[in-house]
TORPA-4810 file (N, C-alpha, C, O; in nm, 3 decimals):
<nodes>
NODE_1_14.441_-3.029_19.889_14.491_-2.905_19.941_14.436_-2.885_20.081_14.322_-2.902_20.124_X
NODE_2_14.547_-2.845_20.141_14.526_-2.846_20.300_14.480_-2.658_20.302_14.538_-2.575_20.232_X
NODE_3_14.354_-2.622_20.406_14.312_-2.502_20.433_14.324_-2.499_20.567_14.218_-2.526_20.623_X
NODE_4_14.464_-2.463_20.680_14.443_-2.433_20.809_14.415_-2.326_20.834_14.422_-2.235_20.752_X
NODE_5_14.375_-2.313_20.958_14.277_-2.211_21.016_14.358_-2.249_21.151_14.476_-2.212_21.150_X
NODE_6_14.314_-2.316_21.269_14.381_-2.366_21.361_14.424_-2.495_21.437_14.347_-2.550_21.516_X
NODE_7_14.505_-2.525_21.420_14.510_-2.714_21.395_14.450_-2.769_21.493_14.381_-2.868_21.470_X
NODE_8_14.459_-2.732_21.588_14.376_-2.824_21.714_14.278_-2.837_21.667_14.270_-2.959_21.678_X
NODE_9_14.194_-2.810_21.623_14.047_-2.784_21.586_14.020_-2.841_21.432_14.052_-2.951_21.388_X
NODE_10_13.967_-2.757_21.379_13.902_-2.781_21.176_14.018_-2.784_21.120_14.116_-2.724_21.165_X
NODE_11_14.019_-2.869_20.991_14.118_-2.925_20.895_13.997_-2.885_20.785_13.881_-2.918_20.812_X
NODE_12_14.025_-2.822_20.675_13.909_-2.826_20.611_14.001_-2.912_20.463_14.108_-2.863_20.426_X
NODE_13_13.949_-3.024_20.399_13.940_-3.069_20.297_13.879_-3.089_20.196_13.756_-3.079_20.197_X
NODE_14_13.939_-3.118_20.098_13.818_-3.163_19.991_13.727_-3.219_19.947_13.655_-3.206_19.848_X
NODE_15_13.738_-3.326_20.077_13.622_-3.420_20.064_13.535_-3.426_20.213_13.461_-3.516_20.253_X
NODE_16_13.582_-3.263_20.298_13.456_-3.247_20.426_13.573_-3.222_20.525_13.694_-3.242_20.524_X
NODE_17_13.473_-3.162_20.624_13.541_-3.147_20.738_13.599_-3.267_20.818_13.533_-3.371_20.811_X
NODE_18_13.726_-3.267_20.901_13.748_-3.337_20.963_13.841_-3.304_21.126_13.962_-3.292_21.105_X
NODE_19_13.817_-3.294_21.215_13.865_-3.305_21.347_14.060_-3.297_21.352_14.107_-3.397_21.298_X
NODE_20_14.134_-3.231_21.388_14.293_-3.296_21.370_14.297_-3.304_21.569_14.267_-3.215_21.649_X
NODE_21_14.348_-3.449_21.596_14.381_-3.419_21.705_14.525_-3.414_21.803_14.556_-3.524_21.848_X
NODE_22_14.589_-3.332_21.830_14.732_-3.301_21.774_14.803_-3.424_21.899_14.903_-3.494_21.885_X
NODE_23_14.722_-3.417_22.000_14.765_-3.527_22.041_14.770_-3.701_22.006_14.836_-3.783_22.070_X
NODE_24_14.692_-3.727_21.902_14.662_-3.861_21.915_14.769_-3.847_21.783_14.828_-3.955_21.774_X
NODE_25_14.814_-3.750_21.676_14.974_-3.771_21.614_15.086_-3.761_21.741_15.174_-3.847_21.742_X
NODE_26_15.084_-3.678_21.831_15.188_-3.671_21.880_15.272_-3.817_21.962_15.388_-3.858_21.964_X
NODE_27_15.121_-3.869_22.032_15.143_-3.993_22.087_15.172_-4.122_22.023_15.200_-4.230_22.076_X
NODE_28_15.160_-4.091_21.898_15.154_-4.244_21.797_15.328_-4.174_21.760_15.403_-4.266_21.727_X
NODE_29_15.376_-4.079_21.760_15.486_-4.048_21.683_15.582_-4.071_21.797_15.694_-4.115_21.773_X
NODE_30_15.535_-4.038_21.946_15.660_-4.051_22.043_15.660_-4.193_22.105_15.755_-4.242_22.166_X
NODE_31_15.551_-4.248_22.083_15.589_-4.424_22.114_15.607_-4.431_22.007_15.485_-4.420_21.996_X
NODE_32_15.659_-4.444_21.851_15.683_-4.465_21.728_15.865_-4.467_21.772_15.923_-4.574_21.759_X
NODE_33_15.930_-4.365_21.815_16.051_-4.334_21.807_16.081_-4.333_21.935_16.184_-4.279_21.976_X
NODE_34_15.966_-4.411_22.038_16.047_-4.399_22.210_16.081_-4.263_22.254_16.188_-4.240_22.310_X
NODE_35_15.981_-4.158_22.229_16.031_-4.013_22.287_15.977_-3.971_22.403_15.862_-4.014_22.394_X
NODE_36_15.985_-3.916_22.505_15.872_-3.829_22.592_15.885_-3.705_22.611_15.999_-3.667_22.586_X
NODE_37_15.810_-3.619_22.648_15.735_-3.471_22.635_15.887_-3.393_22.649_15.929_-3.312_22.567_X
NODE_38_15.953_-3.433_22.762_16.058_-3.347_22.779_16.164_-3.342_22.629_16.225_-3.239_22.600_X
NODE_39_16.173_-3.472_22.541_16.237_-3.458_22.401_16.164_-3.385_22.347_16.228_-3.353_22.247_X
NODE_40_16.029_-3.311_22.342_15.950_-3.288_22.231_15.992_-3.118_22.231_15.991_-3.044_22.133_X
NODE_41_16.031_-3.079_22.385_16.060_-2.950_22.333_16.253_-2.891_22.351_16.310_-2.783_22.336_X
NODE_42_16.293_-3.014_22.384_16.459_-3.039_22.384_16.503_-3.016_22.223_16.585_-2.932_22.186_X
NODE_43_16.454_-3.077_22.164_16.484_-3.149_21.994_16.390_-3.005_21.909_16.435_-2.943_21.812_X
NODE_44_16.286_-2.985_21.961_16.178_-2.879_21.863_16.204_-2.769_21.921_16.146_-2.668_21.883_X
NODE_45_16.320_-2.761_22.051_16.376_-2.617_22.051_16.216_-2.506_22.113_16.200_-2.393_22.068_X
NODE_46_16.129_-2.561_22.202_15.976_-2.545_22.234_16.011_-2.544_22.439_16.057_-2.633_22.511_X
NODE_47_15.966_-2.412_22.470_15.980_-2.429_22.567_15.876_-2.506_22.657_15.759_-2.487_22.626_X
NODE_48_15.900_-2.594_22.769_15.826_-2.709_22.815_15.668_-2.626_22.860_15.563_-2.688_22.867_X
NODE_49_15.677_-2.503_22.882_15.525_-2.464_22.899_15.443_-2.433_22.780_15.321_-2.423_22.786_X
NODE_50_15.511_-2.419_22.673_15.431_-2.423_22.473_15.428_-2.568_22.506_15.309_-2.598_22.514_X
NODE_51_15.496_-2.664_22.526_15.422_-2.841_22.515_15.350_-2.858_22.599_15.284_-2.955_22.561_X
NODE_52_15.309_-2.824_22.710_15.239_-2.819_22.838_15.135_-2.776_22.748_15.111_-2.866_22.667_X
NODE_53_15.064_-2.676_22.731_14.984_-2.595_22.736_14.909_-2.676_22.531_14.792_-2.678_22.496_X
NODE_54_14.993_-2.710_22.476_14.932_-2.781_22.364_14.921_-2.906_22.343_14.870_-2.948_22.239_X
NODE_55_14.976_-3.003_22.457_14.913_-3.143_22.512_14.795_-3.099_22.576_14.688_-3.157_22.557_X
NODE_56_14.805_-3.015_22.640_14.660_-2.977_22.762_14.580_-2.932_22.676_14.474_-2.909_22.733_X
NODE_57_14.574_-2.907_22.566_14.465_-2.891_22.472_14.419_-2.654_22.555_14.321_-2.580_22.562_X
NODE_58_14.552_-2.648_22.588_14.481_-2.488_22.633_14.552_-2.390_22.552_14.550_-2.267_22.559_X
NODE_59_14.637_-2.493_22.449_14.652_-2.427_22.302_14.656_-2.490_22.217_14.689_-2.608_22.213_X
NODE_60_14.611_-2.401_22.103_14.637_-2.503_21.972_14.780_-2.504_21.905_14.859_-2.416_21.940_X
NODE_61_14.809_-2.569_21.838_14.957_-2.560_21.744_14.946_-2.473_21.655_14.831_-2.451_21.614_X
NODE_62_15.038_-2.410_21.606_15.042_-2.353_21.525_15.069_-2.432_21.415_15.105_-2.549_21.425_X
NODE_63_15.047_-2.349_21.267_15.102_-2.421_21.106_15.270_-2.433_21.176_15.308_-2.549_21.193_X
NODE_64_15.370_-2.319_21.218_15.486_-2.354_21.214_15.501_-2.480_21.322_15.588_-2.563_21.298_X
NODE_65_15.426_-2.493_21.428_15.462_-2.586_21.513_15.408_-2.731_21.499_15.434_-2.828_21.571_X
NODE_66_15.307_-2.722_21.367_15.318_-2.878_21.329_15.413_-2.921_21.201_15.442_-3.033_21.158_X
NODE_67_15.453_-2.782_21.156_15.556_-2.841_21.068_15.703_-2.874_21.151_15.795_-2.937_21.100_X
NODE_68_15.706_-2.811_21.313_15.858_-2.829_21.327_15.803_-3.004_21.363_15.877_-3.091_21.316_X
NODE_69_15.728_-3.032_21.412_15.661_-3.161_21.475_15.699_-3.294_21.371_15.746_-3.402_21.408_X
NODE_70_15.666_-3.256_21.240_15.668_-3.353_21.172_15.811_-3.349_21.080_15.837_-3.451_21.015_X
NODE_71_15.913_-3.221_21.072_16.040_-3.224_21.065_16.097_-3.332_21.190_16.152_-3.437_21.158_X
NODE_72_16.080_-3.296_21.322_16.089_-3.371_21.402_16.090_-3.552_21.393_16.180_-3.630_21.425_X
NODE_73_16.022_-3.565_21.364_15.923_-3.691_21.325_16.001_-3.788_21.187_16.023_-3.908_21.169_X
NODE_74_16.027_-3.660_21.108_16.079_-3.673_20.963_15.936_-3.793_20.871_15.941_-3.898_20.807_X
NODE_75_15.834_-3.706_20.911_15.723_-3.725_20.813_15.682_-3.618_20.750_15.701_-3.514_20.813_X
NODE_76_15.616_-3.601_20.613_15.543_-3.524_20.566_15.413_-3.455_20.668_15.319_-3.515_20.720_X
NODE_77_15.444_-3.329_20.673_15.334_-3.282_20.745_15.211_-3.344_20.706_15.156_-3.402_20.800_X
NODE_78_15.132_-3.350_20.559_15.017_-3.472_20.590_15.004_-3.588_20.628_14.897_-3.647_20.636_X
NODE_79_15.129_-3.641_20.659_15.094_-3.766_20.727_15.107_-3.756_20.931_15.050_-3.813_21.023_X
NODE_80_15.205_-3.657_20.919_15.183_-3.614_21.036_15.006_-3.598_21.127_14.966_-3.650_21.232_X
NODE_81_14.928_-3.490_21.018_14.807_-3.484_21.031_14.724_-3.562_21.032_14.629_-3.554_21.109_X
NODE_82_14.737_-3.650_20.955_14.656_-3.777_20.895_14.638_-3.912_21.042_14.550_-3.990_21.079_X
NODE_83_14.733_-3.887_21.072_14.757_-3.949_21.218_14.652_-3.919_21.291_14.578_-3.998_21.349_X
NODE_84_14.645_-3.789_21.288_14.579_-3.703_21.424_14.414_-3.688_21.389_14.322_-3.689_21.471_X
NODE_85_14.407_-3.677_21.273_14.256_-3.702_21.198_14.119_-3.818_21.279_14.118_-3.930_21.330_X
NODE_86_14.000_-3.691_21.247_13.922_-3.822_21.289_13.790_-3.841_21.201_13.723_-3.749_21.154_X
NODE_87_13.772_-3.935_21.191_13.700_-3.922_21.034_13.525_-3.886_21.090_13.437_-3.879_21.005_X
NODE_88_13.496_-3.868_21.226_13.352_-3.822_21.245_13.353_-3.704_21.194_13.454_-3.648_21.154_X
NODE_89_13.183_-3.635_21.190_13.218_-3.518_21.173_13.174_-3.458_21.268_13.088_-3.502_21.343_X
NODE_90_13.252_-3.294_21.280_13.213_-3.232_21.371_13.077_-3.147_21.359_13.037_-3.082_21.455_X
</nodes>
C-alpha cells in the first residue's frame, strides 16, 4: 500500500522509506516511447510552465499528475513510481 504525501519527495512503504524521483521515471519513460517535454504537456493536456517547474524540481507532482503520467505512459502507476525510486535512504 502506497501512502503519498508529496511525490517529489517521501513514498512511504511497507518495507521503509524510499526517495521517488519524478524525473528519473519521466526520463526512462520519454526515451522508452521517443517523447520530449513539449509531448509531455501536449498529450497530459499540462501547461508547459506545470512541466517546467516539475522537471526543475520547483514543484512537486501531484497524486493526479502522476497518475495522468503513467495513463500517459500506459503503466500502472506503481511501476511508473518504481522507476523513479531510490532504494538509499533518506
Amino acid at each position: 500500500m502506497l501512502i503519498f504525501a508529496r511525490v517529489c519527495c517521501k513514498i512511504n512503504l511497507l518495507n521503509g522509506d524510499r526517495q521517488m524521483n519524478i524525473n528519473r521515471s519521466l526520463d526512462f519513460y520519454m526515451a522508452r516511447d521517443n517523447l520530449i517535454q513539449t509531448d509531455l504537456w501536449r498529450k497530459g493536456k499540462f501547461s508547459p510552465n506545470t512541466i517546467s517547474l516539475i522537471r526543475n524540481n520547483h514543484r512537486p507532482a501531484s497524486i493526479e499528475t502522476i497518475v495522468i503520467f503513467s495513463k500517459m505512459f500506459d503503466v500502472k502507476v506503481s511501476e511508473f513510481i518504481a522507476v523513479g525510486e531510490d532504494d538509499e535512504q533518506a
